[in-house]
N, C-alpha and C positions, 0 to 999 in steps of 0.2 A: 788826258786819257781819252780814247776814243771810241768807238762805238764798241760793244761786243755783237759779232755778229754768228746767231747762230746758222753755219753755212750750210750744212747740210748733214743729214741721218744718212749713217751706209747701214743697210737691210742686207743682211746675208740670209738668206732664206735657206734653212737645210733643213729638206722635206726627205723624211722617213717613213717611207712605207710599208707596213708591214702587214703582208695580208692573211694572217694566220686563219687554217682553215676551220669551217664552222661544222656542225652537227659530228655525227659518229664516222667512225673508220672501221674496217672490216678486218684487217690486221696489222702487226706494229712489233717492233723490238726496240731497243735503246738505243739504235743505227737508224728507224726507216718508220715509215708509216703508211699502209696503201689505202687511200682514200675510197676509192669503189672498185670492185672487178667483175667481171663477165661471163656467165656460161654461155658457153658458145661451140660452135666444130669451126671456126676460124678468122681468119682477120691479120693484118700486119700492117707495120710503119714504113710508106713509102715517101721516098724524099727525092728531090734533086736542086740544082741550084737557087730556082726560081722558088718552091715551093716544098710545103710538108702535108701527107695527106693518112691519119690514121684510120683503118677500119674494122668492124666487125662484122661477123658472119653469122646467122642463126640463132638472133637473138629474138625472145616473146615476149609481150608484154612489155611492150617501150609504149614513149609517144608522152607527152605531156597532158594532164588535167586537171581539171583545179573545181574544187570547194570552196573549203573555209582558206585551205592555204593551196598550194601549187605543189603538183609532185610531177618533179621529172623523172621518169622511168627509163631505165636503161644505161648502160656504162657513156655513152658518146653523148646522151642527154646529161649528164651530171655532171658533163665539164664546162662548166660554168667559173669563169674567174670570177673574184674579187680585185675589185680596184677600187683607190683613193685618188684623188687631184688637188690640187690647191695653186690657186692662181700667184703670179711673182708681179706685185705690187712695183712702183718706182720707188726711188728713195723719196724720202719726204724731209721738205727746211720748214722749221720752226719762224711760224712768223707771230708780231713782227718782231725787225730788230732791237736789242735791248742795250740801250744808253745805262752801262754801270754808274756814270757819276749820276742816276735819277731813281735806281732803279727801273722793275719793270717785269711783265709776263710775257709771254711766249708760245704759243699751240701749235700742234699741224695732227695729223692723222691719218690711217692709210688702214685700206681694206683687203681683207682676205677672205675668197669664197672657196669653200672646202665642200667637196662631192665625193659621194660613196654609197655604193649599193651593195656594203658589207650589213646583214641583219642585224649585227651587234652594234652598230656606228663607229664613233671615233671619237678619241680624245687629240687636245689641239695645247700645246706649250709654250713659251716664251722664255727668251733667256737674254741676259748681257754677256757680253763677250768677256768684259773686264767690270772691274768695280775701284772705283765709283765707275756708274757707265758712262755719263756724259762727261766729256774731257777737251783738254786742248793740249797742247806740248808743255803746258807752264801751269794749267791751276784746274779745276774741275767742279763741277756741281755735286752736292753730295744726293745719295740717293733716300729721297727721302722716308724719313721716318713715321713711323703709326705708332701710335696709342697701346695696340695689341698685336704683337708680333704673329705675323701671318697673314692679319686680319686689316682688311682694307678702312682709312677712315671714310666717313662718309661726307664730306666735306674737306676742299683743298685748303689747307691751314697756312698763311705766307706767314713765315717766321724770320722776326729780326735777327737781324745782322745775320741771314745765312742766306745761299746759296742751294736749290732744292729742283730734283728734276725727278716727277714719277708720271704713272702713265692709269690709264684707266682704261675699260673692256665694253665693247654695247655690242650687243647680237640675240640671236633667238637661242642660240646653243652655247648662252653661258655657265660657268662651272658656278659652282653655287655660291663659291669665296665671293663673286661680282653680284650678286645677289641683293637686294637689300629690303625693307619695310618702311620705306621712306622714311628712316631717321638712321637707321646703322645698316652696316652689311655684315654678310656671312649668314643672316637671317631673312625669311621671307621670300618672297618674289617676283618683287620688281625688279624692272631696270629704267631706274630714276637716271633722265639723261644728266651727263657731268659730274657723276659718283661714283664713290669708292675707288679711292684714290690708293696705287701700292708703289713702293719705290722698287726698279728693277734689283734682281739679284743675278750671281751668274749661276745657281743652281733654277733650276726649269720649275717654272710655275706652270699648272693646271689654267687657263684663262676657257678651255670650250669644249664640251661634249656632248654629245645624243647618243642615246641607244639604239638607233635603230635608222634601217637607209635614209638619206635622201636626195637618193637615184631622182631623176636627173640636173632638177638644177642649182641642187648644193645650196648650201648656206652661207651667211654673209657676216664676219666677224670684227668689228672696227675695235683698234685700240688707237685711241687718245692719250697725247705727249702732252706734257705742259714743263716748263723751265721758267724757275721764277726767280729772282734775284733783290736782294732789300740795298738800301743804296750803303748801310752802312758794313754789306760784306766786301766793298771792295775790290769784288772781282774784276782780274785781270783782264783785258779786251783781249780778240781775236775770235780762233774759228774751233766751236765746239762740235764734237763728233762723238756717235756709238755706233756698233756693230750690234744687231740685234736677229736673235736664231731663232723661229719660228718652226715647231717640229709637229707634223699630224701624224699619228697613228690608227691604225684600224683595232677594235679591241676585240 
């Protein structure tokens, strides 16, 4: 039998942005919703190939200033987008390679910095494409199991005679499941590096969020792969692979 080689993670990155809008609206039906409007004696939407240019006419009391918070005055002051980003990582291999007749571990890891100058922040997901996630055309790693469904163990457990491939989360805008008190997670607030261990599912885990912007240079969320294998699961050699879905939202 010969080597297994895990050759390489394909990352499908499907980033969902949704910039839903923040504070009140001035009017709405079950059809529409208009965000700001303007008294005014005039204005209009000029356009041509190169360019679009909207204005108004006669308007008092504009201009931007700020106290405790910042108020922009005016209908052309208030158009202000919301936007999200999130950086497209390369694929990441699992190193190193793992000799089935010996057994063996496996790691790699791969970052994603997520920015937004939404006031509410963002929530950040994960998913498997398939399950079990990690596979090859002939055999697969099972994803591994916890203690308490949902709930991340706090230490990687290599379990005989099996085959086991989960992943763990470090960053500042971890969801609180990555969380831990230096002995368990889901509780407290650390982030005890190479803890709390979850096996992927193909429903979307919660893995990061903040409440609030941070405009401009985003934050940095790493998860951590690990693929272990005990010499007496026998797994089959060749080239193990997942597709894994990365989704940000604005909240």
């Amino acid at each position: 039998m010969g080597n297994i080689k895990i050759e390489q993670f394909l990352f499908t990155l499907l980033i969902l942005v949704v910039a839903w809008p923040v504070g009140a609206y001035v009017a709405g039906s079950d059809n529409y919703r208009i965000q700001a409007d303007s008294v005014n004696f005039g204005g209009q939407l000029s356009s041509s190939a190169n360019y679009k240019m909207e204005d108004t006419l006669g308007e008092i009391g504009t201009g931007t200033s700020s106290e405790a918070v910042n108020i922009h005055a005016g209908y052309q002051a208030m158009n202000d987008d919301v936007y999200i980003s999130i950086t497209s990582p390369s694929d990441v291999t699992l190193s190193p390679e793992i000799n089935p007749t010996v057994g063996g571990t496996a790691n790699g890891q791969v970052v994603w910095n997520v920015a937004t100058n939404n006031p509410a922040g963002y929530s950040m997901t994960v998913a498997a494409d398939a399950s079990p996630a990690l596979r090859s055309t002939s055999d697969s790693f099972a994803d591994l199991a916890v203690a308490v469904a949902g709930t991340p163990d706090f230490t990687w457990t290599s379990l005989t005679n099996q085959a086991n491939f989960g992943y763990t989360v470090e960053g500042s805008d971890l969801s609180s499941t990555f969380l831990d008190n230096g002995t368990a997670c889901g509780v407290g607030a650390l982030d005890t590096s190479n803890s709390c261990w979850l096996g992927l599912k193909t429903t979307a885990q919660t893995i990061g969020t903040k409440s609030s912007s941070n405009h401009p240079a985003g934050s940095d969320t790493t998860i951590k792969f690990r693929a272990q294998t005990d010499v007496g699961r026998n797994l089959t050699a060749g080239s193990y692979q997942t597709a894994i879905n990365v989704v940000v939202t604005t909240l």
